[in-house]
matplotlib code that plots the C-alpha trace (Angstrom):
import matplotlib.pyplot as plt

x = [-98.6, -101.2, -104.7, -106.2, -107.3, -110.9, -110.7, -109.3, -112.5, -114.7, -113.3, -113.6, -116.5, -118.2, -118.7, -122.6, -122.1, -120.0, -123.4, -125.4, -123.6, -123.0, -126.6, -127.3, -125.1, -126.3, -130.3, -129.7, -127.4, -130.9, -133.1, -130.9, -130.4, -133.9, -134.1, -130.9, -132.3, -136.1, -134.6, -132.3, -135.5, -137.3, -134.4, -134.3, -138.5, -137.9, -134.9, -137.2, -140.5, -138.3, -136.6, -140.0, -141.2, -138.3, -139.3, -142.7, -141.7, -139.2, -141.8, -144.2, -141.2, -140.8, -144.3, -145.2, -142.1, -142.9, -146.8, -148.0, -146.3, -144.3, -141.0, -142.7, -145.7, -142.3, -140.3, -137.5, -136.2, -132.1, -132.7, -134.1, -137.4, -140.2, -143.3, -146.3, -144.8, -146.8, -145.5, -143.5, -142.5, -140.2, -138.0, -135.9, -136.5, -133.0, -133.7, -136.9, -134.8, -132.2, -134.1, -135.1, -131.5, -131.8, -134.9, -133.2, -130.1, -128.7, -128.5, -128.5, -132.1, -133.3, -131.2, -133.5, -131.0, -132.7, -131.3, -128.1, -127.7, -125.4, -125.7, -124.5, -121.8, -123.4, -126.6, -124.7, -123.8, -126.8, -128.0, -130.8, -128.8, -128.7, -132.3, -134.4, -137.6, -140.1, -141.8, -145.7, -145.2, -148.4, -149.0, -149.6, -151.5, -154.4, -154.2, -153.3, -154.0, -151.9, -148.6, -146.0, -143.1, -142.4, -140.3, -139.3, -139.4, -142.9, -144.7, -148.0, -149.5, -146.4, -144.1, -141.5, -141.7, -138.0, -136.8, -138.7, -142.3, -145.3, -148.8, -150.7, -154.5, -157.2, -157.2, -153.6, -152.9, -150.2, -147.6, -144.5, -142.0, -140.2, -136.9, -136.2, -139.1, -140.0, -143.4, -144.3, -143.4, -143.5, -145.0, -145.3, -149.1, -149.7, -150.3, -146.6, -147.9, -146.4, -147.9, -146.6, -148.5, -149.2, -150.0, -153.3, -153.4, -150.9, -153.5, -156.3, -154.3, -154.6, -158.0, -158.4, -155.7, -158.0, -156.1, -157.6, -154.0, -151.3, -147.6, -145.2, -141.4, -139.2, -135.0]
y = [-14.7, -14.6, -14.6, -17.5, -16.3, -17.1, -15.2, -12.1, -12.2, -12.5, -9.6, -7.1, -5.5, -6.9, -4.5, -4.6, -4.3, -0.8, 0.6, -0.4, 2.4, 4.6, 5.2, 5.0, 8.0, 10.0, 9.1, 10.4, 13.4, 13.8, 13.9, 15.6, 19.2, 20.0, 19.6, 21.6, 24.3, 24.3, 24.7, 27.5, 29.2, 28.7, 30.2, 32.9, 33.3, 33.7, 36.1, 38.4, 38.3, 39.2, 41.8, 43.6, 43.0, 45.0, 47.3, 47.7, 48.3, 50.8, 53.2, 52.5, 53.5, 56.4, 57.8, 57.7, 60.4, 62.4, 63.0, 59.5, 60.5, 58.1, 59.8, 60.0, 62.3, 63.8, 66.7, 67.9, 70.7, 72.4, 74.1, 70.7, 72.2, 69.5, 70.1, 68.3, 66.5, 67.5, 65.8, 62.7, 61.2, 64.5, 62.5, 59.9, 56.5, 56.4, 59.1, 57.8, 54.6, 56.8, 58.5, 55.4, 54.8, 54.9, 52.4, 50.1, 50.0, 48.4, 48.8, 45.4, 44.9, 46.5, 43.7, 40.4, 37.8, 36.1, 39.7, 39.7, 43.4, 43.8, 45.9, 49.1, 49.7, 52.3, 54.8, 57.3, 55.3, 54.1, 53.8, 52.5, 49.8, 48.6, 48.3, 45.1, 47.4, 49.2, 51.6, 53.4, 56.6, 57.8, 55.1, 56.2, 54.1, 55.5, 53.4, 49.8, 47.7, 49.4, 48.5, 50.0, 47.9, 44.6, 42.9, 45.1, 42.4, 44.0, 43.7, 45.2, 43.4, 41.2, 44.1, 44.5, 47.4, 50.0, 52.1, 55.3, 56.1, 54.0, 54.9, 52.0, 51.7, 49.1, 48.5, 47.5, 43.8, 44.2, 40.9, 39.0, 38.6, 35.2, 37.2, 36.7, 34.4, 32.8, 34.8, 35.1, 38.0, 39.2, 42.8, 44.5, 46.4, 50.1, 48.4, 46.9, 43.2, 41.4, 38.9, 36.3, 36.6, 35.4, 37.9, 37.9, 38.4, 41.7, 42.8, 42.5, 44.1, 47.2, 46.8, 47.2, 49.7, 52.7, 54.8, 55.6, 55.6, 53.6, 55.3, 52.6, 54.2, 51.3, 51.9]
z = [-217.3, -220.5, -220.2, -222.2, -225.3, -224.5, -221.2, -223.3, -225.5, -222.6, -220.6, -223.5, -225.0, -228.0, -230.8, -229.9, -226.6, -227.4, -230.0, -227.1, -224.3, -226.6, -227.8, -223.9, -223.2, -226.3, -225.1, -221.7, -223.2, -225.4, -222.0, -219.9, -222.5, -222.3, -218.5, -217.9, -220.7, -218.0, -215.4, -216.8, -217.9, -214.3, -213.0, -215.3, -214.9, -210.9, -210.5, -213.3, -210.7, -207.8, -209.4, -210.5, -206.8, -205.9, -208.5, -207.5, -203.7, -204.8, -206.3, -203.3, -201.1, -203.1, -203.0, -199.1, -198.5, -202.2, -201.4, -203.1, -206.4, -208.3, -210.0, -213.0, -211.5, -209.8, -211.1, -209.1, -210.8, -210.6, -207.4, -206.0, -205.5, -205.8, -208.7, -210.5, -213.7, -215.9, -219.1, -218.0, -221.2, -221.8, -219.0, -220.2, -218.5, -217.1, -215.0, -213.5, -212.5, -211.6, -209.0, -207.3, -206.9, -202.8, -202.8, -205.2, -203.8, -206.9, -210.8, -210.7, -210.5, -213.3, -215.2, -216.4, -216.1, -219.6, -221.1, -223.6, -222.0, -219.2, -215.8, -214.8, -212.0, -210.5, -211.2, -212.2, -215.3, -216.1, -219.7, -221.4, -222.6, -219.1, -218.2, -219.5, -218.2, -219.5, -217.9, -217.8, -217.6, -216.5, -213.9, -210.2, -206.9, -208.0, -211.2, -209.2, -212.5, -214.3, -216.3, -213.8, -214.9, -216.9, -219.6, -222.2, -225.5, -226.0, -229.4, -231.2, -234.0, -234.1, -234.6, -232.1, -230.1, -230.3, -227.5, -226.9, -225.7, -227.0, -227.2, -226.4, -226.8, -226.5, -230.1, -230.4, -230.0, -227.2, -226.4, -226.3, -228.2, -228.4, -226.3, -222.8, -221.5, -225.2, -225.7, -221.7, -219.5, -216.5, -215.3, -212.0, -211.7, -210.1, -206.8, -207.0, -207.2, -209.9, -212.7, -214.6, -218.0, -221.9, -224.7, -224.2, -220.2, -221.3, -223.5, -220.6, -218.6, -221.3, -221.2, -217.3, -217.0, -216.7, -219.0, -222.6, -223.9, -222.2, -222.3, -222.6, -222.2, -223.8, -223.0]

ax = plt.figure().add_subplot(projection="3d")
ax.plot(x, y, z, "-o")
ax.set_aspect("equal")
plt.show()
């Protein structure tokens, strides 16, 4: 049987009716991006801190059985016989990661999920393109304000930083760069606490490190 021609019109939607859902679903498509994109950075933000607490544990782990050295105060030589580092940027960050392969347990961790890089499979194949980290190469526990470990999308008077060793000093204007945590990043100290910081918080940090010069290895 057919619907009454009237009943037909009322049961289907007017044109206005059809502009009016549609701009519904695109406003709360509008609202909803943003939140999902947050919350993807939040995400990103905690999984960074906890893998720079396990970082920052690592080297503490590391020092009580190696005489309170961190690796890079470390040198263990081909006959596996234990000496002051006495230049530790000659060492390639890799290996300093490297040697905290038992404390770490995983090569995973020295991944920042907000990275494009990808993680190693094992330590053994562990490159620099594998490690979102830089490191300070003359930090120890005697130095707990220190910058151990931390993001590596590092700048100095808004030039990005490259991989190698950097020689930071108070007068440089140390930050972020808009990578990874959009001009924010986070660093573990000396002491193995870790911060979540701005450009200018990284730069006190600088300032309070008690080093003259700040050696910044960057994979």
């Amino acid at each position: 049987m057919q619907l009454p021609r009237e009943q037909e019109r009322r049961r289907a939607f007017t044109l206005t009716e059809l502009v009016v859902i549609l701009l519904t679903i695109a406003l709360l498509f509008l609202l909803l991006v943003p939140l999902t994109y947050q919350l993807k950075q939040k995400s990103q933000r905690i999984t960074c801190v906890n893998n720079l607490k396990n970082m920052g544990l690592a080297f503490r782990i590391f020092s009580t059985g190696n005489s309170n050295l961190y690796p890079m105060q470390k040198l263990v030589n081909a006959a596996n016989s234990p000496g002051p580092e006495t230049n530790p940027s000659r060492r390639t960050i890799v290996e300093y990661f490297q040697s905290l392969a038992n404390e770490l347990s995983t090569p995973v961790l020295l991944l920042c999920p907000a990275d494009a890089r990808k993680a190693a499979t094992g330590f053994a194949s562990l490159r620099n393109e594998n490690i979102s980290y830089f490191l300070g190469v003359d930090v120890s526990e005697k130095l707990p304000t220190a910058l151990l470990v931390g993001d590596r999308n590092l700048m100095t008077n808004s030039i990005a930083l490259g991989p190698g060793v950097h020689a930071i000093t108070a007068g440089m204007n140390l930050g972020w760069t808009k990578d990874q945590h959009r001009f924010r990043g986070n660093v573990a100290l000396g002491d193995g606490s870790v911060q979540q910081c701005n450009s200018q918080r990284l730069t006190t940090f600088i300032l309070t490190s008690g080093l003259a010069t700040n050696r910044i290895a960057l994979p």
